[in-house]
C-alpha positions as CSV (number, residue, x, y, z in Angstrom):
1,X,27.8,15.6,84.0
2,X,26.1,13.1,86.1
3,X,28.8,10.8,88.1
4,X,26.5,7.5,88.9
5,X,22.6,7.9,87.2
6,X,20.4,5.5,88.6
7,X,16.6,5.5,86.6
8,X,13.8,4.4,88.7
9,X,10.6,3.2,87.2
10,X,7.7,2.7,90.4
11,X,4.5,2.0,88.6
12,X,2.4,0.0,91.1
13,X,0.2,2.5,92.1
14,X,-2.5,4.9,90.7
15,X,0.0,7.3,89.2
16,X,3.3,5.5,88.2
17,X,6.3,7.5,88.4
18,X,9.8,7.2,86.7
19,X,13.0,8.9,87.6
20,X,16.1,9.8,86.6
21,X,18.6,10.4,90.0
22,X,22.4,10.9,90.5
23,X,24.4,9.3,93.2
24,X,27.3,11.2,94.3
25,X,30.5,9.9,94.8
26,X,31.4,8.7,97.9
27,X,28.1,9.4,99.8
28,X,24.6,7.6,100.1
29,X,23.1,11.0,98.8
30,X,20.4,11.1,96.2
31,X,20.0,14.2,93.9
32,X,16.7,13.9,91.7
33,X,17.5,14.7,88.0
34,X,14.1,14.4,86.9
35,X,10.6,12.4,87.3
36,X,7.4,12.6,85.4
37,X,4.0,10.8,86.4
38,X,2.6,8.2,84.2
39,X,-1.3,8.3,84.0
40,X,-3.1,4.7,85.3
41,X,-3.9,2.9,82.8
42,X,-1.6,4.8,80.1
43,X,1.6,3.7,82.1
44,X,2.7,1.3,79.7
45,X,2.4,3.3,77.0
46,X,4.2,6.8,78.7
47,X,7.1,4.6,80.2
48,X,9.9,4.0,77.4
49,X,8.8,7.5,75.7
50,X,9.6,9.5,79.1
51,X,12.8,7.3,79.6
52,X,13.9,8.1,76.4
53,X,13.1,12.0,77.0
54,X,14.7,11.6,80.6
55,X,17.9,10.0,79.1
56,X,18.1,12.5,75.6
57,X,17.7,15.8,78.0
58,X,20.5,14.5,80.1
59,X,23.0,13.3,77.2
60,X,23.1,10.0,78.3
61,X,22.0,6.4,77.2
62,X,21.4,3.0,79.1
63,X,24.8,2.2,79.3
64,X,25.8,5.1,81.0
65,X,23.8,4.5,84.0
66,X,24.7,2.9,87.6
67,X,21.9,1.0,88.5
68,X,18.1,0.7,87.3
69,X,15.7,0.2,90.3
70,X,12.6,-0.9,89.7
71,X,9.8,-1.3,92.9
72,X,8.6,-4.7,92.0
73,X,4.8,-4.6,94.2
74,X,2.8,-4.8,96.0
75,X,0.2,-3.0,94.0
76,X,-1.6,-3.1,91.1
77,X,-1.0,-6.2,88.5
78,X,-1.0,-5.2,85.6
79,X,1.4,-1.8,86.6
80,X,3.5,-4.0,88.6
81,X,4.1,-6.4,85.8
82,X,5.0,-3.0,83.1
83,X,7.8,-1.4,85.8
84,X,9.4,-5.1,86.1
85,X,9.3,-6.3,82.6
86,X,10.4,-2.8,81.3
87,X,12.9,-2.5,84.0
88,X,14.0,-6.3,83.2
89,X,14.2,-5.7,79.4
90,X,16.4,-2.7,79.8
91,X,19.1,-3.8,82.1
92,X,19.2,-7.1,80.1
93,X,19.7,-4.9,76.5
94,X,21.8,-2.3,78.6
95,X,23.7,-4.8,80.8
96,X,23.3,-2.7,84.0
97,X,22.2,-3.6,87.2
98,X,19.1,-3.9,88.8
99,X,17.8,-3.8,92.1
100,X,14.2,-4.1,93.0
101,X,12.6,-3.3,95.8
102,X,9.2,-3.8,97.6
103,X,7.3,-1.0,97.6
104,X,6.4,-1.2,101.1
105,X,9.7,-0.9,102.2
106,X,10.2,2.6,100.3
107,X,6.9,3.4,102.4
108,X,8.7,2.3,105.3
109,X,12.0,4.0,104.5
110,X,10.2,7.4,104.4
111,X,9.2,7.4,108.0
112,X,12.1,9.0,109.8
113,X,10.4,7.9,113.3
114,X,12.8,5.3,114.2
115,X,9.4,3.7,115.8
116,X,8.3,0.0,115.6
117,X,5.6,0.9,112.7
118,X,3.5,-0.7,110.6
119,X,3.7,0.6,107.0
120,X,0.0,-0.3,104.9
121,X,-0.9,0.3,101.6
122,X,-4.3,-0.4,100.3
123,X,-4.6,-4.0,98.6
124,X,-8.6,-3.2,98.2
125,X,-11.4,-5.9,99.7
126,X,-10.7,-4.0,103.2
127,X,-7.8,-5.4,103.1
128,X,-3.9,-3.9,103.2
129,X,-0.4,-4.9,102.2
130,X,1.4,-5.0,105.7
131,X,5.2,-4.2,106.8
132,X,6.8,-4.8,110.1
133,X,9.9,-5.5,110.7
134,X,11.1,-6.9,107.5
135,X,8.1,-9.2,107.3
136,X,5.2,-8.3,104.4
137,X,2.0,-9.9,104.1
138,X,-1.4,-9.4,103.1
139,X,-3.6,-8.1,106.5
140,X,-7.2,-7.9,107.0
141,X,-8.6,-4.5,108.7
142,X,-9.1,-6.6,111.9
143,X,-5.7,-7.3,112.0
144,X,-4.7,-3.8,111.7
145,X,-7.2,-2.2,114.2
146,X,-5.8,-5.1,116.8
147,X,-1.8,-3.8,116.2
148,X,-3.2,-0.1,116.5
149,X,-4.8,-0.9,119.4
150,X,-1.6,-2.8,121.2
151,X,-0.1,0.9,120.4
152,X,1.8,0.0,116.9
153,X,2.0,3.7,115.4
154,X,0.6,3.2,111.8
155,X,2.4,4.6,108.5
156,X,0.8,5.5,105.2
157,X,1.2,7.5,102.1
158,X,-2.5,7.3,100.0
159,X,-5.3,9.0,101.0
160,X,-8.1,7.1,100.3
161,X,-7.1,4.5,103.5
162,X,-6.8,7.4,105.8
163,X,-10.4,7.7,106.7
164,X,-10.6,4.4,107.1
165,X,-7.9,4.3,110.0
166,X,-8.7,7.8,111.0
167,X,-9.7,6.4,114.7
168,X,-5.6,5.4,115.1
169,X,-4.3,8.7,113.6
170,X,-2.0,7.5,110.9
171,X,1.2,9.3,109.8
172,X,1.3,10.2,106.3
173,X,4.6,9.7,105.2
174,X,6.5,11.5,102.5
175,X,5.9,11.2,98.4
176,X,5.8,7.4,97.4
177,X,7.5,7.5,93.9
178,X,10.4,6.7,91.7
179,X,12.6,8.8,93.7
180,X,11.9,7.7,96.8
181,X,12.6,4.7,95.7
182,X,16.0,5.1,94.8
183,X,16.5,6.6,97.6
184,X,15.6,3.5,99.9
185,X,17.6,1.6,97.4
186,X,20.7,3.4,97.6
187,X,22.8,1.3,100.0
188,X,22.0,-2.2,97.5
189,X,23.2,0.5,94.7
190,X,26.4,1.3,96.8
191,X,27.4,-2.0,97.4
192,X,26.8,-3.6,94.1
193,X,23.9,-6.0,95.5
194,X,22.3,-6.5,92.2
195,X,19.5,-8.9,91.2
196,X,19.3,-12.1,89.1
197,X,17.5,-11.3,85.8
198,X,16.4,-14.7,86.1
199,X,15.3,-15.7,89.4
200,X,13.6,-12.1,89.8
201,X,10.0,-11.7,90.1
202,X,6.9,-9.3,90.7
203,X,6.3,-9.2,94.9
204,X,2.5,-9.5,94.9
205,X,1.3,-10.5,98.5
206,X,-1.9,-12.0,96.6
207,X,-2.7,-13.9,93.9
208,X,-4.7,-12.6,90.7
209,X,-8.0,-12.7,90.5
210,X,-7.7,-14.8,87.4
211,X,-5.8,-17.2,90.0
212,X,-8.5,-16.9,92.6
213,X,-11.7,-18.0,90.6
214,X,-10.4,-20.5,88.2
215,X,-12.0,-23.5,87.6
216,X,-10.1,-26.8,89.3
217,X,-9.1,-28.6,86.0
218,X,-9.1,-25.8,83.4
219,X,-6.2,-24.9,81.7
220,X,-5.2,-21.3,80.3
221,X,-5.5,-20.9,76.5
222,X,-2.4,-20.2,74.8
């Protein structure tokens, strides 16, 4: 028997991943259960069938868990927007809490350095989603090369932006998915440091392309 599930949802990335993880009493340790991948553009569509698989294979239901965490961006839109709603919807139904958290600051957490590092993801347009010391933003590649070149030690997990920062020598960190997540998140989970259903809201870094080339004046269609 499980003593404090958490399930995980991170589906901000290419491959979205959900989790099912048990906290053990008494410590900050993290003991994966389970995780499956959810395919791109299919994520919506895998999510609530693999929590339901998740949950039946460990004889539990929504109410028996902990916490849900839910990494609520930077990333992709439209996955970003699945995780939170999903994640939302549940702990609403369920009455559990929820903690979300950015996923740059799981990348961050899986660097074990202790260094003054600067955690990127790719945001696309030669651009990256930045984190340095607490503070996330949305960097261009000059900005990068300048804090690599003042000596900032650079931390990423996807492969496709390690060419591009090859000339700095990048750490890869560890697997950025549901697990992780919970992991970074496990201290919030401890201490009961739940989110507002409310108030809480996708962490984006950049506004929608829908946003960006809008017309002045028009108005969405219901």
């Amino acid at each position: 028997m499980l003593e404090h599930p958490i399930l995980a949802f991170d589906t901000c990335g290419e491959v979205g991943t959900v989790a099912l993880v048990d906290l053990t009493n008494g410590t900050t340790t993290v003991t994966r259960v389970s995780q499956a991948e959810l395919g791109g553009r299919l994520a919506s569509a895998q999510l609530m069938p693999a929590v339901d698989e998740m949950l039946r294979k460990a004889g539990l239901d929504l109410r028996s868990l902990r916490a849900l965490v839910v990494v609520n961006g930077p990333g992709s839109f439209t996955g970003t927007r699945v995780g939170l709603s999903t994640a939302k919807g549940l702990a609403h139904a369920a009455g559990v809490p929820i903690v979300a958290i950015s996923r740059l600051a799981v990348l961050a957490s899986l660097d074990d350095s202790q260094e003054d590092s600067l955690a990127l993801l790719d945001a696309g347009r030669n651009e990256f989603y930045a984190r340095r010391a607490q503070r996330e933003w949305l960097a261009s590649f000059d900005e990068i090369a300048a804090a690599a070149d003042a000596g900032v030690p650079l931390v990423i997990a996807e492969p496709r932006i390690e060419a591009r920062l090859a000339a700095w020598s990048p750490r890869r960190a560890g697997s950025l998915d549901a697990c992780a997540a919970a992991r970074a998140a496990v201290v919030r989970v401890r201490r009961g440091d739940s989110e507002d259903l409310a108030t809480l809201d996708a962490n984006y870094l950049r506004r929608s392309d829908a946003e960006l080339f809008a017309r002045p004046g028009s108005t969405a269609k219901p």
